[in-house]
C-alpha positions as CSV (number, residue, x, y, z in Angstrom):
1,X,-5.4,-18.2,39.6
2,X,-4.9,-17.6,35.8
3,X,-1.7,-15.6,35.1
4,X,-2.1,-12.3,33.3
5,X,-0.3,-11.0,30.8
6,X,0.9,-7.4,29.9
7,X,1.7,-7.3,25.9
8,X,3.4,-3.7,24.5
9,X,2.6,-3.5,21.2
10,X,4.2,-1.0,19.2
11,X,3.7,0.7,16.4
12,X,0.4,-1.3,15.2
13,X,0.0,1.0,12.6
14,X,1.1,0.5,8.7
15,X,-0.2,4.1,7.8
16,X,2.0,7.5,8.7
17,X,1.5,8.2,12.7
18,X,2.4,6.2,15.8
19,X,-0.5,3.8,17.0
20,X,0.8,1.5,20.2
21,X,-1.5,-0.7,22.1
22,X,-1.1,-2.2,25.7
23,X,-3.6,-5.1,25.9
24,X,-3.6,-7.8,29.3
25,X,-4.2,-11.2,28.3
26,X,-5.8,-14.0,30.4
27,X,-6.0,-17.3,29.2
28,X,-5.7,-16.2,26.1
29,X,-8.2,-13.4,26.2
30,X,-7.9,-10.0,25.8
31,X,-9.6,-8.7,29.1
32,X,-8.3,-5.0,28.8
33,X,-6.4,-2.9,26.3
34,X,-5.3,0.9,26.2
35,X,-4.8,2.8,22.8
36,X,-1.7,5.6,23.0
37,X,-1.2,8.3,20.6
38,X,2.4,8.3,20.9
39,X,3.3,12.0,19.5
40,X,2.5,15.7,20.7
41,X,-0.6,17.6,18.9
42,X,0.3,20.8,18.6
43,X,-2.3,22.5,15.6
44,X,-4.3,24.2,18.2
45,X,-1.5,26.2,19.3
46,X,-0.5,26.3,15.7
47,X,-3.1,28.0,14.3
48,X,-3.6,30.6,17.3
49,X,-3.3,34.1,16.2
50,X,-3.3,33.4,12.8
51,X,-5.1,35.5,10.2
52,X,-8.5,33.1,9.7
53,X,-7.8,32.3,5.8
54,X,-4.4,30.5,7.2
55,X,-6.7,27.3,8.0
56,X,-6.7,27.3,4.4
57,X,-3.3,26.6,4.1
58,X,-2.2,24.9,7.1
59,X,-5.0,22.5,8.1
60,X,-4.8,20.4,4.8
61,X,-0.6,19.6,5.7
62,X,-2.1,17.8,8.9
63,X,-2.4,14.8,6.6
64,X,-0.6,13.6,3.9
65,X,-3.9,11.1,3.0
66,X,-6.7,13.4,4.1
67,X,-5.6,17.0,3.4
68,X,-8.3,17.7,1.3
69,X,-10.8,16.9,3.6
70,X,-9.4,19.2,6.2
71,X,-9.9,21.8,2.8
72,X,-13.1,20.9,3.0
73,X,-13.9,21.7,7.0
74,X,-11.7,24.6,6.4
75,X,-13.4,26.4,4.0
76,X,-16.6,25.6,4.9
77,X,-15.9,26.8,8.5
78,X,-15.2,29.9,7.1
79,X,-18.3,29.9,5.2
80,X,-20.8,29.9,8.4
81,X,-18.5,32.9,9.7
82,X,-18.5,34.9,6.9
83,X,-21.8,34.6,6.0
84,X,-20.7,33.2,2.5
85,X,-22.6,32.9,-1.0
86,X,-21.6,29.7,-2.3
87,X,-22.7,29.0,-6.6
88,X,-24.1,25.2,-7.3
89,X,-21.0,24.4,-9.1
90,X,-18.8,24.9,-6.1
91,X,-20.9,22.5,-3.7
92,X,-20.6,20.4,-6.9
93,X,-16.8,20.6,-6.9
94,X,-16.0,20.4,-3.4
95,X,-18.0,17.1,-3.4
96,X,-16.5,15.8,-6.1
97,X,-12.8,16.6,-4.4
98,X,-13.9,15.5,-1.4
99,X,-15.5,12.0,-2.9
100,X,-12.4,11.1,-5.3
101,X,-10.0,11.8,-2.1
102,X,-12.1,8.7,0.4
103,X,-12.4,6.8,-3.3
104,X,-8.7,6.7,-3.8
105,X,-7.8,5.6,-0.5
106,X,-10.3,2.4,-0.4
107,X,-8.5,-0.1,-2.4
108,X,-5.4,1.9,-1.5
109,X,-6.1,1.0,2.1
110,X,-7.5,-2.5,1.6
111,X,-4.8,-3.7,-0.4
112,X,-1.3,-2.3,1.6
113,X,-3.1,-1.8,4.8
114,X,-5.4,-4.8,5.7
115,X,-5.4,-7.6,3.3
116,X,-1.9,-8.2,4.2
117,X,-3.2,-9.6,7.8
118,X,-5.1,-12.6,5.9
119,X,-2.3,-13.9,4.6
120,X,-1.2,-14.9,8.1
121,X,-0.1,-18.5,9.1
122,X,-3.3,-18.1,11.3
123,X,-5.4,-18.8,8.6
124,X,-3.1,-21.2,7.0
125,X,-5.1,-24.2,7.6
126,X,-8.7,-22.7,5.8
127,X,-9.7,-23.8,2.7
128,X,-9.4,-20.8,0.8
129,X,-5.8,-19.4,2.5
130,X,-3.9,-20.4,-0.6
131,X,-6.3,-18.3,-3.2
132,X,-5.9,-15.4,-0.3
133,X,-2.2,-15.3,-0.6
134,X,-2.0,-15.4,-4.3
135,X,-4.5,-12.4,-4.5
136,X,-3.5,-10.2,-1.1
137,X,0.4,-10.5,-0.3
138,X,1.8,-7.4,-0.3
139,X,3.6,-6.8,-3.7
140,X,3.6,-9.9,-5.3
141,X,-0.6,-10.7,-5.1
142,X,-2.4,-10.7,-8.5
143,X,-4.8,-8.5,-7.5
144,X,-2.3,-6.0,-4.7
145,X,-0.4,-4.0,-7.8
146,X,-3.5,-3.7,-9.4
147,X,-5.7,-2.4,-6.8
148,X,-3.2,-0.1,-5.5
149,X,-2.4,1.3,-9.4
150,X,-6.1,1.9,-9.8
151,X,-6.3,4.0,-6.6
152,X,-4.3,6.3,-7.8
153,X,-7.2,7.3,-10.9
154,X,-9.4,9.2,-8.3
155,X,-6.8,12.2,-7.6
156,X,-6.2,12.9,-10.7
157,X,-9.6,14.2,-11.1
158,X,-8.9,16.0,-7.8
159,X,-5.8,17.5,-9.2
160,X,-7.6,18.1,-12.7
161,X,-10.2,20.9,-10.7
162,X,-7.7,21.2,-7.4
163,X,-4.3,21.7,-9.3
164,X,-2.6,19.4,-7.5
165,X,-3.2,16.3,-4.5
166,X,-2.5,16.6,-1.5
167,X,-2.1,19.8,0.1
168,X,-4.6,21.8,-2.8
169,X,-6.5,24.9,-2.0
170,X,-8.5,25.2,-4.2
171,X,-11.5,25.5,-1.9
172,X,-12.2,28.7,-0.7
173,X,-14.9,30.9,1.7
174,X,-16.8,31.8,-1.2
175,X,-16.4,28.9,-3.8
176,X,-13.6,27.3,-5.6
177,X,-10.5,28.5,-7.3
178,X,-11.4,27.0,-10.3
179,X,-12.9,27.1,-13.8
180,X,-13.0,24.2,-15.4
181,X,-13.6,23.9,-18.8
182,X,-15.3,20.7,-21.2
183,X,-12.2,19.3,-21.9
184,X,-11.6,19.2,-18.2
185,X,-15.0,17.3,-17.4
186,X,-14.5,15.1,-20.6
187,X,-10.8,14.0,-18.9
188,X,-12.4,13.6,-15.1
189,X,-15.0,11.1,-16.8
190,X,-12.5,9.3,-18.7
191,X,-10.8,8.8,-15.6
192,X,-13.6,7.9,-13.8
193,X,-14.5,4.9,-16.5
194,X,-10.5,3.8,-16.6
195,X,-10.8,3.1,-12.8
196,X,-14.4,1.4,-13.2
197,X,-13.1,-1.1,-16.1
198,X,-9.1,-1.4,-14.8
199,X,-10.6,-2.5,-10.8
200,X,-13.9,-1.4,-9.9
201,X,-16.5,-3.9,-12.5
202,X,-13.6,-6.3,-13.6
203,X,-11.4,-7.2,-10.3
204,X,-13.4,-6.0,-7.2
205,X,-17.4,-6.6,-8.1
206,X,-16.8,-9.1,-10.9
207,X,-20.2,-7.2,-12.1
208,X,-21.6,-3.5,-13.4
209,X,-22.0,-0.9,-10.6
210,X,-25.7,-1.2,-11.3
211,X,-26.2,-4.8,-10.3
212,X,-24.3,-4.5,-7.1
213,X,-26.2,-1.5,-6.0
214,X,-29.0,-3.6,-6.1
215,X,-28.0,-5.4,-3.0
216,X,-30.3,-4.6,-0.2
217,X,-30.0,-7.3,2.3
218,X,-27.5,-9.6,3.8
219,X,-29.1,-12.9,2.0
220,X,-29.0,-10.8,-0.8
221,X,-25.7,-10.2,-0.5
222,X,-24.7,-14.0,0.3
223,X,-26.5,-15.0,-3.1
224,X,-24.7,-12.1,-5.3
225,X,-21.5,-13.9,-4.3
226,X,-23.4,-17.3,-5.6
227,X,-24.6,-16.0,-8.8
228,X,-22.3,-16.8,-11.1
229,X,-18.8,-17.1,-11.1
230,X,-17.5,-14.1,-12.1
231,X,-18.7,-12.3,-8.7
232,X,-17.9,-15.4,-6.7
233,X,-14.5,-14.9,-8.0
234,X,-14.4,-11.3,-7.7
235,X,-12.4,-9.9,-4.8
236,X,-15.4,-9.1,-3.5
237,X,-16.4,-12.2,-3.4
238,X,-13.4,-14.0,-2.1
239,X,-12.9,-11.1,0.8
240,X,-17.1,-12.3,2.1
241,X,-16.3,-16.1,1.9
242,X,-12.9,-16.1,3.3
243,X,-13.9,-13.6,5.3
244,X,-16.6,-15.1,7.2
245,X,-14.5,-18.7,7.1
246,X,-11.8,-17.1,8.8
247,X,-14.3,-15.9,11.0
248,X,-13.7,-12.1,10.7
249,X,-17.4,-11.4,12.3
250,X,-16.7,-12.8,15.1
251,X,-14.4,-10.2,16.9
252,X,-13.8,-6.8,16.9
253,X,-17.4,-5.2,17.8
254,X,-16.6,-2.4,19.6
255,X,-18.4,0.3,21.4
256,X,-21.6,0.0,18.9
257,X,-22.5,3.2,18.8
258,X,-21.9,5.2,15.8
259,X,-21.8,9.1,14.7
260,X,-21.1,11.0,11.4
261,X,-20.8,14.1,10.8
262,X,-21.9,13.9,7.2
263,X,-20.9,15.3,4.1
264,X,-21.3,16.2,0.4
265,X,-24.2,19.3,0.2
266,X,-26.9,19.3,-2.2
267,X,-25.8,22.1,-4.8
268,X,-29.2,24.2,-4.7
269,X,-29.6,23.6,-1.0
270,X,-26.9,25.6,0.7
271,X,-26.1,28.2,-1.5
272,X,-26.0,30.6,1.7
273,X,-24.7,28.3,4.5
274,X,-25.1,28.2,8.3
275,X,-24.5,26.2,11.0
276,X,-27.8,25.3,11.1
277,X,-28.6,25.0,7.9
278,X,-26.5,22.5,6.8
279,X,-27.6,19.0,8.0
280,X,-30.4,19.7,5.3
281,X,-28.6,20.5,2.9
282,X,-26.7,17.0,3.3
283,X,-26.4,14.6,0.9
284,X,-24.6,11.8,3.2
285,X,-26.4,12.7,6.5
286,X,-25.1,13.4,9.7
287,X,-26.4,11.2,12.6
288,X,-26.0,8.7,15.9
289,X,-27.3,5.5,16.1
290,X,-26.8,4.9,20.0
291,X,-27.7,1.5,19.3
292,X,-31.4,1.1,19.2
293,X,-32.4,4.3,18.4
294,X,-31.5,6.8,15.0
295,X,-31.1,10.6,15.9
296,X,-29.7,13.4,13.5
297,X,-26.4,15.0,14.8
298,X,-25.7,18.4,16.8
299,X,-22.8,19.8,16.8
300,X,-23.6,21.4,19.7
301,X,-23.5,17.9,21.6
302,X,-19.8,16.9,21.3
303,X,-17.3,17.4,23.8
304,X,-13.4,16.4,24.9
305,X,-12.1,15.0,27.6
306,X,-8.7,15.4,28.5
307,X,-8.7,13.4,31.8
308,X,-6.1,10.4,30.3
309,X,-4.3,12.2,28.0
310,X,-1.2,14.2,28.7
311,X,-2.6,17.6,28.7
312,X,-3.6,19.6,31.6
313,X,-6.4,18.6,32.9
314,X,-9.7,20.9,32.3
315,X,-13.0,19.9,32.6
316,X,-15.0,18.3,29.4
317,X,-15.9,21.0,26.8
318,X,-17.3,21.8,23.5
319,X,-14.8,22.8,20.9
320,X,-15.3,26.4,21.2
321,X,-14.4,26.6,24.6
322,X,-11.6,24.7,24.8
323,X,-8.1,26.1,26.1
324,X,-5.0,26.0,23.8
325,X,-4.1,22.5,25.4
326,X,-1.4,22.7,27.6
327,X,1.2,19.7,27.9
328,X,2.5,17.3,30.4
329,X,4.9,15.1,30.8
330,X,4.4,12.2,28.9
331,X,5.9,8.5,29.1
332,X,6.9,5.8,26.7
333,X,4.0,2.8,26.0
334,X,6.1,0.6,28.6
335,X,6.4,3.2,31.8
336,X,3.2,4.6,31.2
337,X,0.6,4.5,33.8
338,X,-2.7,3.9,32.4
339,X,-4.8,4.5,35.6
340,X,-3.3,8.1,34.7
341,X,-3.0,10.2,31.7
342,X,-1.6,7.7,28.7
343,X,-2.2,9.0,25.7
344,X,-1.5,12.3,23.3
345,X,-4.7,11.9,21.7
346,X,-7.9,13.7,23.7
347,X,-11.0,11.6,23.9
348,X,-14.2,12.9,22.0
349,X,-17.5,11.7,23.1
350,X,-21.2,12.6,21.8
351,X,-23.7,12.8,24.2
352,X,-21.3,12.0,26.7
353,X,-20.1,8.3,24.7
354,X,-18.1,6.9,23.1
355,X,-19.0,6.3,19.3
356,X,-16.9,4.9,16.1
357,X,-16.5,6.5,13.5
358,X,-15.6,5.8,9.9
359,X,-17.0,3.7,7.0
360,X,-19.4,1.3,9.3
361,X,-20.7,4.4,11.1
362,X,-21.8,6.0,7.7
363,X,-23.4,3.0,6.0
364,X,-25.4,2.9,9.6
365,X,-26.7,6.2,9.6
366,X,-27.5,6.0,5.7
367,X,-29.8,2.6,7.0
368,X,-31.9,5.2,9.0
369,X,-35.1,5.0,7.4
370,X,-36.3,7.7,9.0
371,X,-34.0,12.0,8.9
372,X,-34.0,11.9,6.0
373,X,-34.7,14.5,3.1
374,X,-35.8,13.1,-0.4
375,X,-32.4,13.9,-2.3
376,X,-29.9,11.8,1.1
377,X,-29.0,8.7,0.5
378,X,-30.9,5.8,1.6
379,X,-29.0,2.4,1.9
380,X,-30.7,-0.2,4.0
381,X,-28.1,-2.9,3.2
382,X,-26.0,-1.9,6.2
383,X,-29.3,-2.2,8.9
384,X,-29.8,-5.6,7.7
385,X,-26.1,-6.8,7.8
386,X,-26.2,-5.1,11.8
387,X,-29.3,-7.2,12.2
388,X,-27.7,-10.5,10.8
389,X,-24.1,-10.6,12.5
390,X,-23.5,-7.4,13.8
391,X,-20.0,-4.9,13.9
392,X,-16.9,-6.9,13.9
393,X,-13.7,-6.5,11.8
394,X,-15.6,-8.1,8.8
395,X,-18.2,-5.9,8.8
396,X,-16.0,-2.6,8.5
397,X,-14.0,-3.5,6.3
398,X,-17.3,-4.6,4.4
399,X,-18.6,-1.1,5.0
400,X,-15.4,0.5,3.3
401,X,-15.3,-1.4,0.3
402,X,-19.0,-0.6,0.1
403,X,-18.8,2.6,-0.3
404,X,-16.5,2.6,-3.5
405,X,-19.8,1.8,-5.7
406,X,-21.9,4.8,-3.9
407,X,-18.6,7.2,-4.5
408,X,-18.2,6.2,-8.0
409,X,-22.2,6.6,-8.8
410,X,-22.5,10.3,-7.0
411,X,-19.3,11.2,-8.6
412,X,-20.3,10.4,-12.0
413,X,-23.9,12.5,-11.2
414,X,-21.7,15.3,-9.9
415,X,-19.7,15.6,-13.1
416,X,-22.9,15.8,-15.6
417,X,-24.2,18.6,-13.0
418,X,-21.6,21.2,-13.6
419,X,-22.7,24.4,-15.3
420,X,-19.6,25.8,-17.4
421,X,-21.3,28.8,-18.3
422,X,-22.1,29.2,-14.2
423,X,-20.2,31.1,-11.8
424,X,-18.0,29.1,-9.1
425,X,-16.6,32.0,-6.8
426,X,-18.2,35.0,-4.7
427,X,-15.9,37.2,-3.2
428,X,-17.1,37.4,0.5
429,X,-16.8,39.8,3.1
430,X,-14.5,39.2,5.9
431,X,-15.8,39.2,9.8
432,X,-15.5,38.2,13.4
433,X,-17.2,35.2,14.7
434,X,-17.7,31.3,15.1
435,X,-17.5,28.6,12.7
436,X,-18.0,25.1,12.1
437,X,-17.3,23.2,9.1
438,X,-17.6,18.9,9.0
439,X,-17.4,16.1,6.3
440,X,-16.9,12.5,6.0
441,X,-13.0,11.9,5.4
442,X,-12.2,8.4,4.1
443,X,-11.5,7.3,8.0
444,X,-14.5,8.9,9.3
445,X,-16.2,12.1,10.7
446,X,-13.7,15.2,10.6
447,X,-14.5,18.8,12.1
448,X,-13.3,21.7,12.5
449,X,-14.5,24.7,15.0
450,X,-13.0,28.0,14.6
451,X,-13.1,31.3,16.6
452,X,-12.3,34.3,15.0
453,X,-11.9,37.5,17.0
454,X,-10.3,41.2,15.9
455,X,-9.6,39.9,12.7
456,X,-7.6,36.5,13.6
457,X,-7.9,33.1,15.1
458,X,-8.8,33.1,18.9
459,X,-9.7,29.5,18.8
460,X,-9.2,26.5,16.2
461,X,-10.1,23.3,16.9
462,X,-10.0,19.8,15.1
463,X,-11.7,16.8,16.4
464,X,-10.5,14.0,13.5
465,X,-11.8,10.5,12.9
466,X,-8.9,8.9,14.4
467,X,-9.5,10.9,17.5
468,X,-13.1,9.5,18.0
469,X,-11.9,5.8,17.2
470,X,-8.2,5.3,18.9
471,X,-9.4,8.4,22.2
472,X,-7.9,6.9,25.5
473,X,-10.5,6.7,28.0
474,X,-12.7,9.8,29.3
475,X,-13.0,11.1,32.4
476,X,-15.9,8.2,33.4
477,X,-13.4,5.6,32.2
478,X,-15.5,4.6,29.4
479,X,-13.2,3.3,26.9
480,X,-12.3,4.6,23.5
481,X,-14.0,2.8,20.6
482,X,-10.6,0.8,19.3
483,X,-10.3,0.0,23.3
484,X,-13.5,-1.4,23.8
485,X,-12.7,-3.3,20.1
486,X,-9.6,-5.2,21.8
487,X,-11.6,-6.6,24.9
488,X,-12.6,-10.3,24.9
489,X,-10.5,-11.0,21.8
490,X,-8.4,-14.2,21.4
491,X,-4.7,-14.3,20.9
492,X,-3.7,-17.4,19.6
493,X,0.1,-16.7,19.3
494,X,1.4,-13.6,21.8
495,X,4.6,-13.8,19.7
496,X,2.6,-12.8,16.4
497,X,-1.2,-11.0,18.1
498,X,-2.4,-10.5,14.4
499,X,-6.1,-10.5,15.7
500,X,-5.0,-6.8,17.6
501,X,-3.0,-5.7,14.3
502,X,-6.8,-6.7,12.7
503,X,-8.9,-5.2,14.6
504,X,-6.8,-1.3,14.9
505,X,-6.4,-1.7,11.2
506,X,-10.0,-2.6,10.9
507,X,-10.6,1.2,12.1
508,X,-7.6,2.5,9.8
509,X,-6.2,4.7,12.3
510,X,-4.4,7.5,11.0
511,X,-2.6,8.8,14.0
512,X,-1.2,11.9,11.7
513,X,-4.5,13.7,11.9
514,X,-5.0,13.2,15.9
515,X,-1.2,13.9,17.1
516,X,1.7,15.5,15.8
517,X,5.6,16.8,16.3
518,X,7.4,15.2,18.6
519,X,8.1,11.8,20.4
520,X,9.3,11.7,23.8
521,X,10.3,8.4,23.4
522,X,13.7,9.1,23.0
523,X,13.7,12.1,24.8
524,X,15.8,13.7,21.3
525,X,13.8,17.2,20.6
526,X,13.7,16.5,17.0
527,X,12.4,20.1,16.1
528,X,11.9,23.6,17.7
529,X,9.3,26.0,16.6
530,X,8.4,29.9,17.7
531,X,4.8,30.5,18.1
């Protein structure tokens, strides 16, 4: 009888926020793994109470990476309540926020966050290990300073219209609190072309924007990378052919479903927005791929379970009619019992499953040829790839890096929309009722539900990317998508498990955004509030 292993691993994480994974290993195969949240989420309770415009200002602190995505939910949840007017030049803003925030942190992410993992003496003995080192260790690779310097470009067009990044608010029910003028739009472009020829064209694609976005298929793909030095060269090109000699599509799938909330609204589409309204009005669309089978996404359709997670324990509900959660005792990654509760993070599931979010999940739904209005993006590279080799860790971290081409292209159309001479704020008229605002944040879908009663919050809820991807499991035991990642892997070296580091970094958990305050791990209160 093979002997199986119980392997602690703790933090996994390289980002802000506690990720630790339990994983049982048998003959060198991962056969089952649990995902903890390690810290208390308290924003629910937080925000309780609270005069409704306070989501404004307390929402975008959840994350020091994403706060301007949780802006983005906040004010458009506030929108849908209040019955808001919004001008074209505020969609146009809000997308252009939102799109430099996700474009900042993809070569921020790739670079300190998962390239470092392919330098590992696991891969020591491929061919092209020694060209990986020189380009991806952290600090001292050619291309690490420069692809984390260049991230940096994108939020300064974000603070040129938001003041400031992170923790701006300049998005509002109603608009934005901003006026930009030519000189403004005249600095965002120049900023846009300094990251385009310092990283984008000269070290990533080793080509113009325009030829890469004339990739449509897998082969197509494969003989991009061939065409000529330069892209073969690129870091692109060296991430694909060490990628797939490393054998980086050949673990890590996960649950294979996927589900976006989508994001970035057609300017002259939801100048008057509702709940129902909006997936129209979308210009990255919001969808489930189950699978097989494309369908468009409900908000209506998500629930959380709190069955494994230290809360106390309340059936499966929407958003709206959740309870302020309600803590338990919880335990340390070593005492804890995972046949029980084991985690601080609450398990989403759509449709009652389990479905990733994130970068792979929108290039997915943007393969739908079908949902789709004539002014959302169509991308069928991403159905083709699927079809070819399927998820894995190669594919989304493919998927991410993708997406810096799309963001730059949409941003630079965004910026030649604006209408100086337009208006950009309507004052709106405060009252009680239900919200719901959604985008795409860099990690994946984020939404927030709001409840608004006598004048202040009743109910706030935030279900954030992390939370779909690194959920324990629900109250059917159907594992979390990072879980269901982990099983079947192999770990060559227990001592050093790099392929679980891979795979949890392959989702980019951000554990800041799912759990918050306090770790019992010491048993040290480190802070005491009054709510």
């Amino acid at each position: 009888m093979a002997l199986v292993k119980e392997l602690n691993i703790s933090p996994v994480g390289r980002v802000e926020g506690d990720l630790d994974v339990r994983v049982y290993i048998e003959n060198g195969v991962v056969t089952r793994a649990y995902t903890q949240a390690a810290m208390f989420r308290g924003f629910e309770r937080i925000m309780a109470g609270k005069d409704p415009q306070a989501g404004l200002i307390v929402t975008p602190r959840i994350c020091g990476i994403c706060g301007g995505s949780h802006l983005y939910c906040a004010s458009s949840a506030l929108d849908t309540v209040w019955k808001t007017t919004l001008p074209p030049n505020a969609l146009l803003l809000r997308g252009i926020g939102q799109a430099a925030e996700t474009l900042q942190s993809i070569p921020r992410w790739f670079y300190a966050i998962f390239a470092p993992d392919m330098v590992n003496k696991k891969f020591a003995n491929f061919p092209l290990y020694p060209e990986v080192v020189k380009r991806f260790s952290s600090y001292v690779g050619t291309s690490f300073q420069k692809g984390v310097t260049a991230s940096g470009r994108p939020v300064e067009i974000y603070a040129l219209f938001g003041g400031q990044w992170p923790h701006s608010s300049y998005m509002v029910p109603g608009g934005v609190m901003c006026a930009p003028t030519l000189k403004d739009v005249t600095r965002a472009t120049a900023i846009q072309n300094q990251f385009k020829n310092d990283w984008l064209e000269t070290v990533w694609l080793g080509c113009s924007v325009a030829r890469y976005r004339e990739v449509k298929t897998w082969d197509q793909l494969l003989a991009w990378v061939d065409e000529n030095e330069s892209q073969k060269n690129s870091d692109l090109g060296l991430f694909i052919r060490a990628g797939m000699q490393f054998g980086l599509h050949k673990f890590g799938q996960g649950v294979g479903r996927f589900i976006t909330t989508g994001s970035y609204l057609q300017k002259d589409l939801y100048n008057h927005p509702t709940i129902e309204g909006r997936t129209k009005a979308l210009i990255s669309r919001a969808g489930f791929y189950d699978g097989k089978n494309y369908s468009v996404f409900d908000q209506a359709l998500v629930k959380e379970h709190v069955e494994h997670a230290w809360y106390e324990t309340v059936p499966a509900l929407h958003p709206w009619d959740e309870p302020l959660p309600t803590p338990v005792q919880s335990q340390s990654l070593q005492k804890s019992d995972v046949n029980g509760k084991y985690s601080w993070s609450k398990a989403p599931r759509y449709l009652d499953m389990a479905a990733e979010a994130g970068p792979l999940a929108r290039v997915v739904i943007a393969a739908d040829p079908n949902h789709r209005e004539p002014h959302q993006i169509y991308d069928p590279l991403f159905g083709d790839i699927m079809q070819q080799i399927g998820p894995s860790v190669f594919t989304r971290v493919l998927a991410r890096m993708h997406e810096a081409s799309t963001l730059y292209h949409y941003m630079t159309e965004w910026l030649s929309q604006l209408d100086l001479n337009g208006e950009f704020y309507i004052k709106p008229e405060e009252r009680d009722g239900k919200g719901f605002g959604a985008t795409e944040a860099a990690r994946g879908a984020l939404a927030h539900w709001i409840e608004i009663e006598n004048g202040v919050i009743k109910n706030y809820q935030v279900v954030a990317p992390t939370t779909w991807n690194v959920g324990p499991q629900d109250d059917r035991g159907q594992a979390g998508p990072i879980e269901a990642a982990l099983q079947g892997i192999e770990v060559e070296d227990e001592s050093d498990p790099v392929e679980v580091a891979m795979v949890a970094r392959s989702f980019d958990s951000c554990l800041v955004c799912t759990v918050h305050a306090h770790d019992a791990r010491s048993g040290v209160q480190l802070a005491k509030f009054k709510l």
